[in-house]
N, C-alpha and C positions, 0 to 999 in steps of 0.2 A: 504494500500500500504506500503510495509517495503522498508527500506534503501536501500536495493540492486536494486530496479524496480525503485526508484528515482534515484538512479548513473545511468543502464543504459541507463535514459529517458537523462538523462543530457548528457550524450557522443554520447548518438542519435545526439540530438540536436549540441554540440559540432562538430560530424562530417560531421552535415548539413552544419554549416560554416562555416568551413573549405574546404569542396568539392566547395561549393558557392567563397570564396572569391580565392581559388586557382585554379580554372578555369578562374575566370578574370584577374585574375594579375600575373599566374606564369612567362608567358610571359614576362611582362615589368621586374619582378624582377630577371628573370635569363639574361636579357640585362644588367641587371643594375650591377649585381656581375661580368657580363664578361667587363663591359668598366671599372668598378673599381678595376676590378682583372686581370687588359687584359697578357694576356700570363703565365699567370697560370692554367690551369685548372683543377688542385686538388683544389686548395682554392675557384675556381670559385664553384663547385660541392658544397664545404664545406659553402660557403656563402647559394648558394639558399637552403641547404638543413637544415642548421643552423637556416635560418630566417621563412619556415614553419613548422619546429619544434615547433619552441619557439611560434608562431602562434598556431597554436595546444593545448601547454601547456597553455598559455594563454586563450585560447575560452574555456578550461576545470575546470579552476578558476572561469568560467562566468564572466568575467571582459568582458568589452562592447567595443569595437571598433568602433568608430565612423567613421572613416576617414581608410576604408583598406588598401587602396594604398599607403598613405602618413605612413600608420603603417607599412608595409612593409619594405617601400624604408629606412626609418626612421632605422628601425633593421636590414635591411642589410647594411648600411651606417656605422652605429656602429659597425659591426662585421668585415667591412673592416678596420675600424678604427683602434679594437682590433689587428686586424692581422698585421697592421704595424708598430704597436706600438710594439706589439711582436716580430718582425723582427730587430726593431733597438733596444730594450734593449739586445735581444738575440746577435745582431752584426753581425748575419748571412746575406747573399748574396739569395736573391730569385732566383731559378735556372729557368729560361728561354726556354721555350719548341719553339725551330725554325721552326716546321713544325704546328703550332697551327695554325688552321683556324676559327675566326674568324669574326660572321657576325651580324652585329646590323642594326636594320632596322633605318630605314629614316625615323619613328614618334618618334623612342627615341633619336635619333643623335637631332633631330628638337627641341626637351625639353628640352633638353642639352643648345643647340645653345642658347634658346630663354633667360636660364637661367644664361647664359654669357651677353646675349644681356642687362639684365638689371641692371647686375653688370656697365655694360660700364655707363649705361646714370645714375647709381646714382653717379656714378665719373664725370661723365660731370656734372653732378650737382653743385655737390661739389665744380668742381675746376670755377665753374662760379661765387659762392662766392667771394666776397671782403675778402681780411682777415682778418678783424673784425668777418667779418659774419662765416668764416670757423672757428676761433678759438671759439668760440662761441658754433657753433654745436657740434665742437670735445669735449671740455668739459662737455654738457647739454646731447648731446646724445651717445657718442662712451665711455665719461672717464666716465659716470655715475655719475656724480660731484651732490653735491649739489647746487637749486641754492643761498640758502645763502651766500656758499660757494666761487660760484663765482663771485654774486655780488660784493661782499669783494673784492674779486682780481682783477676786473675791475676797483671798486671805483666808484660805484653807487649803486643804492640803488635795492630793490628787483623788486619793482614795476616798474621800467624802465627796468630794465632786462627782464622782463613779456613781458611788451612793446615789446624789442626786440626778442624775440622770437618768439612773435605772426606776428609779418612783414619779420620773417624769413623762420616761417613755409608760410605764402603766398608768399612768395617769391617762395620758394619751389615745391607750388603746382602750379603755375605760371610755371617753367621751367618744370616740369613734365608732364603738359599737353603739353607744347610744344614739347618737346621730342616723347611723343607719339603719335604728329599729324604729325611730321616728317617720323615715321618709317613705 
């Protein structure tokens, strides 16, 4: 077997997973360019078309995809990223199409929702903390601190720190299952 009948067994296979993964998910992901792109629809085009490209060019590396849809959403999220970050270095005005129609269905609006839903309750969390407890987490988990570090800056020792942590994370998982026996 020479080089050439091994590329095209590889871009066979290539656009077996491609046909496969883009038949399941072009759907969700041209939702997704149009709630993150909404009233644009050249950028929208440009997003879904941008992210099974790069899909494409990727399965033709043989690089493995484990997670399609989250690899998707992932590369179209970036490319909308790109594009607005391009827009405010550039300083230009995205021009606004008034007669765009518009339609996302009611399982991706629902993903959406749910995905706010649990921004809310890790803030109800949060703000159920004492603030010991909240300064604590902001440091250990949001500032990245060391905890020697902040041992020190409490004025206790490593091992009590642990301590508090360990009654923090249960504290935590205590109000989390409350939270979702509530909803």
């Amino acid at each position: 077997m020479d080089s050439d009948t091994i590329g095209i067994k590889e871009n066979t296979e290539a656009k077996r997973q491609f046909d496969e993964i883009y038949h399941a998910h072009s759907e969700t992901v041209k939702q997704f360019c149009a709630f993150k792109l909404y009233r644009q629809p050249e950028r929208q085009k440009d997003c879904f078309q941008d992210t099974f490209r790069i899909l494409f060019e990727t399965l033709l590396k043989n690089e493995e995809i484990k997670n399609p849809k989250a690899w998707l959403l992932g590369t179209a999220g970036n490319l909308t990223k790109a594009h607005y970050a391009e827009t405010t270095r550039e300083g230009s005005e995205v021009h606004i199409s008034q007669e765009q129609d518009l339609t996302v269905t009611y399982d991706f609006l629902n993903e959406m929702v749910t995905d706010q839903m649990i921004q809310n309750r890790a803030q109800q969390m949060i703000d159920s903390l004492s603030d010991e407890e909240r300064i604590l987490y902001q440091r250990i988990y949001v500032d990245d601190a060391r905890k020697g570090q902040v041992a020190k800056e409490l004025g206790i020792t490593e091992n009590y720190l642990h301590q508090k942590l360990f009654r923090l994370k249960q504290k935590l998982r205590v109000l989390a299952k409350e939270l979702s026996e509530d909803a």
